[in-house]
N, C-alpha and C positions, 0 to 999 in steps of 0.2 A: 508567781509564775502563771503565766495565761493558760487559759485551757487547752488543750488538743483539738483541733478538728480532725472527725474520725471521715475515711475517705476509700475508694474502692477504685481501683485502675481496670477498667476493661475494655482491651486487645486482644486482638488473634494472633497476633503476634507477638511472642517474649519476649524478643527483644526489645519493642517499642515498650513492652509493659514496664521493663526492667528500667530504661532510660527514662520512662514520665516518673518510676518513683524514685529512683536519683536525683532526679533535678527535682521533684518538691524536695526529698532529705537535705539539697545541700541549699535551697534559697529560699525555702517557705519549712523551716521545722516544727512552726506551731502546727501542721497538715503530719497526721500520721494516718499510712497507708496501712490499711489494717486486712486489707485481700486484697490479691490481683485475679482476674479472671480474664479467662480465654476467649469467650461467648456468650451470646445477651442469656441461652438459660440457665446458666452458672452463674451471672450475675444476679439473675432474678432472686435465685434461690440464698446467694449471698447476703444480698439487699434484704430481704424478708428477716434473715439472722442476723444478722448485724446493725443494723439500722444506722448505714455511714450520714454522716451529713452532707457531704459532696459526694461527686460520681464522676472522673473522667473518663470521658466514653467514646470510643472510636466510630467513626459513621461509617466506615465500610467493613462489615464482618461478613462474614458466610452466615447464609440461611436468614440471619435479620440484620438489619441497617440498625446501629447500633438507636438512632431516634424510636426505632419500635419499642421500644424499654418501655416504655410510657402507659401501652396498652395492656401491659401484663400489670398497674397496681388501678386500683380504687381510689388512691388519694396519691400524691406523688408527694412526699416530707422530705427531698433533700433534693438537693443541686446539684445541676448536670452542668458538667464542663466539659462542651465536644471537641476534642481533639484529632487531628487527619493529617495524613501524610500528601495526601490531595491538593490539589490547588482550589 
């Protein structure tokens, strides 16, 4: 059995959080989401605890652009997947 990839959904919105880990659960199952978060400092704070290997992360949140992620670590160890409802 292949390993897990451990993974973080962050949105401000549920509902899109809930839809991105559906659609990894139901077409990518080696991807387990292991927290969702609402806001880049709830991520931060996730990201520090958890240490996901990916991160899909929304570019428009309140208060930070979900790409500000980047300036809150020292070393960035896992992968960012931006996601948007944007054009």
């Amino acid at each position: 059995m292949a390993e897990k990839i451990t993974a973080i959904v962050v949105d401000d919105e549920e509902r899109a959080r809930n839809v991105i880990a559906n659609l990894l659960l139901s077409f990518f199952p080696s991807i387990e989401v292991i927290y969702q978060c609402a806001n880049v400092p709830e991520a931060v704070v996730s990201i520090k605890r958890n240490k996901p290997q990916v991160l899909f992360l929304d570019i428009e949140m309140p208060f930070y652009a979900g790409y500000e992620i980047v300036s809150f670590f020292d070393v960035v160890d896992f992968e960012i997947v931006f996601v948007t409802a944007y054009d």
